[in-house]
Every structure is written in structure tokens, then in C-alpha cells.
N, C-alpha and C positions, 0 to 999 in steps of 0.2 A: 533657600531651596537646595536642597541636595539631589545629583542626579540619578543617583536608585531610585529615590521616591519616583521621577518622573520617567521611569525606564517601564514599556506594561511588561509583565508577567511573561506573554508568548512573545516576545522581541524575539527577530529571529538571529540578532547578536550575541543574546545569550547563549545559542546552539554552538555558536564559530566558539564562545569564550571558552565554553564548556570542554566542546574538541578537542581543542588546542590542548587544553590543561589534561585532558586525561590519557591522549595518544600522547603527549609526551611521560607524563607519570608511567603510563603503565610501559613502555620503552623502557625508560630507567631506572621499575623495577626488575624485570625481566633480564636488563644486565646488570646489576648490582646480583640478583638471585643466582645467576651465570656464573660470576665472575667469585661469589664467596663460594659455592659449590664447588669447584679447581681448588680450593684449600689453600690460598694461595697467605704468605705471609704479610702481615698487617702492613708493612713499611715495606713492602721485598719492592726494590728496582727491577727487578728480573723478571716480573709476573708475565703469565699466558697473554695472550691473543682471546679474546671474546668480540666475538663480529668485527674484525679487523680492529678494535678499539683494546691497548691495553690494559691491564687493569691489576690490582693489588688488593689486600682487604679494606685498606682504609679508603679507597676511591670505590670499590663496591656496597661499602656502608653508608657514604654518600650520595652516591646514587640513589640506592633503594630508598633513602629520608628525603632524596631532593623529590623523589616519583611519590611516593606517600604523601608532600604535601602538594605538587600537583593536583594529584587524585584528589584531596582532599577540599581543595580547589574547585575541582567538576564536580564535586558532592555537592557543594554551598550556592556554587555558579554564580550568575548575577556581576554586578559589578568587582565584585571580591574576587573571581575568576579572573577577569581583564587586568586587573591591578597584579594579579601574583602573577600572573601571566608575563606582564609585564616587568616584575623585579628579577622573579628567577631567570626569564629571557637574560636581563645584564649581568645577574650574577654570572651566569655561566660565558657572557664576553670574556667580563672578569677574566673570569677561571681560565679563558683562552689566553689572553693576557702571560698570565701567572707560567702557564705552559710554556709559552714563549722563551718565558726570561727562564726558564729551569732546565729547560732541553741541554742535554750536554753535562749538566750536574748531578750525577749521583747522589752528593751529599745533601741535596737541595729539592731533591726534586720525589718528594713522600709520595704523592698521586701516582708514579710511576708514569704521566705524562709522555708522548712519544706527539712527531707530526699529526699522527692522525687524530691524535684524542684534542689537541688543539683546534685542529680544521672543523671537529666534530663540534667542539665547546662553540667554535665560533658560528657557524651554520647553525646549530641548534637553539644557540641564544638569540640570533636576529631571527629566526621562523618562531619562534618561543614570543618574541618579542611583538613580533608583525602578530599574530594572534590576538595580543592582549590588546595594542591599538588599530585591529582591525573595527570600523564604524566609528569611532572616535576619531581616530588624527584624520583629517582629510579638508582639503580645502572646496572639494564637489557633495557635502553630507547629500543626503535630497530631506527635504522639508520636514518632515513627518520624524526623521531624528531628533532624539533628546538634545542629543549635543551641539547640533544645530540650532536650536531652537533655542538651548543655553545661552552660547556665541551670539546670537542673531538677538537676544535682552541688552546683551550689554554694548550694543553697538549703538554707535552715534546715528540717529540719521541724517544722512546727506540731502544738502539744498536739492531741489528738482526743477526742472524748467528747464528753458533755454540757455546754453553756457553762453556767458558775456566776457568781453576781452575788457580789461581795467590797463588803459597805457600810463603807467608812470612817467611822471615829468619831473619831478623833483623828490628822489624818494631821501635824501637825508636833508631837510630844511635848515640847519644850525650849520655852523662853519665846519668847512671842512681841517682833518689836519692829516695830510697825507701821509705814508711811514717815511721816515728820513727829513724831514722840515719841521 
């Protein structure tokens, strides 16, 4: 059983997956589109300010392919939505990661990377992220969920009745051999 098959058609999960994937797409082309408009040099460390986020051509070229498969994303929706949802969400941790370690290095740091483009990586991958396992991760689904109902097949079930107390009297019957003797 795969759970697309068992996802209906107007789940209103697919609208959040949908969201997600296309308000961040269309964000990230609108500053990749920003950001190559300033003419700015492919590798320049030096690049302009676009919405307080710096930016060079090869992080505006990224951008715009990261927001294109977003988008491309809220075209298809459905589970495929929540899943890239979910990838690019860590990619872009990643990417905050990577900012991290390059801040300070010119020689290292291609993205033109500054605090703010890290804060942004990082905030935009966990919102990015919480998107894609929105109605999926949760330990409260409510019933009528696929994915609950997934979880809730594979589970054991539990004895019912009244709980009884079992007083052990002897739980190792063979000799004992204490540590040290």
C-alpha cells in the first residue's frame, strides 16, 4: 500500500503541501530575478543587498532553479509536494550550515553568503521543512488521516482489561554468579 494511493484527491493537506512549495518558489524566484537584474558578477564577494539578503549571480541562479522546482512542486502537489518540501527545506539547513563555515572567507565563500543569508537559509529550510511534514509527523493525527491509519496497521495491539500486578519471587531460577566471585 502506498500512501498517495490512499491520500483522496481534495485532502486539505495537499493545499498546506501545495503553499508551502509555491510561496516559497515564487520568493526565490523573485530574488534570484532581483538579484541577476543588479548585473551583479557570477562569483563577486562584493554583491548588492536584495531584501536585506546578499546576493551574486551564482546564488541568484540558484535561487531562481531552487523556486522553479518548488513551483514545479505546487504544479504536481500531492504527496511529491510534501516530500520536495521536505528535501529542499534541509537542503537549504544545509546551505545555512555551509554559510556558517564560509563567513569570514572570501576565498571560499562563491554564494557571497553574509549573517543574514544564513539566518534566512536557516528559518526558510525549517518553515520549508515544517510544510512538507505538516499532517504527516505528528503524534495527535486525528483518524480520518492516511498516515494514521498507515501507523495505526502496523501497530501491535495491546492486551485490554484489567491491569494485573505479576510479583516475582524468583526471577533467575539457576545459580547465581555475582560479578567478582
Amino acid at each position: 500500500m502506498k500512501l498517495q494511493d490512499e491520500l483522496p484527491v481534495d485532502h486539505k493537506l495537499l493545499t498546506v503541501w501545495r503553499i508551502g512549495a509555491g510561496l516559497g518558489g515564487i520568493f526565490l524566484i523573485v530574488f534570484g530575478g532581483l538579484g541577476l537584474a543588479d548585473h551583479p558578477g557570477f562569483l563577486d564577494t562584493q554583491g548588492d543587498r536584495i531584501v536585506g539578503l546578499s546576493t551574486n549571480g551564482a546564488l541568484a541562479v540558484l535561487s531562481i532553479v531552487a523556486g522553479a522546482v518548488l513551483v514545479l512542486g505546487a504544479v504536481i502537489g500531492g504527496n511529491f509536494a510534501a516530500n520536495l518540501n521536505m528535501a529542499v527545506g534541509v537542503l537549504f539547513v544545509l546551505s545555512g550550515f555551509y554559510g556558517l563555515a564560509v563567513l569570514g572567507r572570501p576565498d571560499a565563500n562563491i554564494l557571497n553568503f553574509r549573517m543574514s543569508n544564513v539566518l534566512f537559509a536557516f528559518v526558510f529550510g525549517v518553515v520549508l521543512t515544517t510544510f512538507g511534514m505538516y499532517g504527516r509527523v505528528s503524534s495527535h493525527l486525528p483518524h480520518d488521516n492516511p498516515y494514521w491509519r498507515h501507523r495505526a496497521e502496523r501497530e501491535v495491539a495491546q492486551p485490554s482489561g484489567p491491569k494485573t500486578f505479576v510479583k516475582v519471587i524468583n526471577p533467575n531460577p539457576g545459580p547465581t554468579h555475582p560479578v567478582g566471585h
